[in-house]
C-alpha positions in Angstrom: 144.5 144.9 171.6 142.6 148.2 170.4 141.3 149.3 167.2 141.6 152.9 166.7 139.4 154.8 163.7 141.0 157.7 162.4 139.2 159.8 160.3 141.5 162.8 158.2 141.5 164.6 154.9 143.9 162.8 152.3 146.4 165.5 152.0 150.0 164.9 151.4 151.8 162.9 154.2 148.8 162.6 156.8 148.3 159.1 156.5 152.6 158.4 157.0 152.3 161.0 160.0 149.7 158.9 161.8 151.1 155.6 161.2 154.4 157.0 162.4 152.6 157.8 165.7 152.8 154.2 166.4 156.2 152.8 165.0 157.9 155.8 166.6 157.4 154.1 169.7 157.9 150.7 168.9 154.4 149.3 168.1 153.9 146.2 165.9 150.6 147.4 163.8 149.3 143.8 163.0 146.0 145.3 161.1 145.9 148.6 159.1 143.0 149.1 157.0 142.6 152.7 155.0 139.9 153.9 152.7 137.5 156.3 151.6 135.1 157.5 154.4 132.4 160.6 153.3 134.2 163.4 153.1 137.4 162.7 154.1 139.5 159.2 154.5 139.5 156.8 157.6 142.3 154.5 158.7 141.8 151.4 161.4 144.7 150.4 162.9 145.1 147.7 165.3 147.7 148.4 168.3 148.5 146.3 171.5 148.8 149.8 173.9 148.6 150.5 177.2 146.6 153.1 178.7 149.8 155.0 178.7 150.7 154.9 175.3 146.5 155.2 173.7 147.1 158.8 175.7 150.0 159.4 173.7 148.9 158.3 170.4 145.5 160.4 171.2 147.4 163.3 171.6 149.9 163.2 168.9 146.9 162.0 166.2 144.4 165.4 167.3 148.2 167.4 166.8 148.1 166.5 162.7 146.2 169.1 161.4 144.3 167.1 158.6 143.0 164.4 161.6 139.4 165.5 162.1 138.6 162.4 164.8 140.1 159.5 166.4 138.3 156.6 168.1 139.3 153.6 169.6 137.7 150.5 171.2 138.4 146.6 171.9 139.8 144.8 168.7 137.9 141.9 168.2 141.3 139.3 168.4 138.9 136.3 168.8 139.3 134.6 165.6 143.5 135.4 166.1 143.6 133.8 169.4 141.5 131.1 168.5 143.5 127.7 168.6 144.6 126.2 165.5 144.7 122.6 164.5 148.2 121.4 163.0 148.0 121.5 159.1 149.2 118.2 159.0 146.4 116.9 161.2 143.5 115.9 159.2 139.7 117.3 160.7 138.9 113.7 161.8 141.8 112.7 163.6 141.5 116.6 165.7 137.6 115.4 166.8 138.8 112.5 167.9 141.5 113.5 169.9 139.2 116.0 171.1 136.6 113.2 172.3 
């Protein structure tokens, strides 16, 4: 999973033409996060990409004229793969089928 910061001007359509980067090809975007960033705008998406497709989306992104930089690092999926308790278990019966 990466997280990819996008930082643009907020003219008409530039946000829609960098999210379509991404469902274009298929992508589920789990996480999309937009707001106001200095002097512009900034959008963090969250995309399961292969090197491949990052390449792509790169490309495509620095092609919209209102994108002024893109970034991307590791997503930080750790509370989303975390194991989850049944809701119908109650906290003490998990720590003792834990023990």
């Amino acid at each position: 999973m990466h997280a990819f910061q996008i930082r643009y001007r907020n003219t008409q359509g530039t946000l829609m033409r960098i999210l379509n980067a991404a469902s274009r090809r298929g992508m589920d975007i789990p996480s999309v996060q937009a707001q106001a960033a200095e002097q512009g705008h900034q959008v963090t998406l969250a995309l399961d990409a292969n090197p491949k497709q990052v390449g792509q989306l790169f490309r495509e992104w620095y092609s919209i004229a209102d994108v002024m930089h893109v970034g991307a690092g590791a997503a930080q999926t750790t509370e989303w793969a975390a194991p989850h308790r049944p809701a119908a278990v109650g906290l003490e019966e998990a720590r003792a089928a834990r023990a």
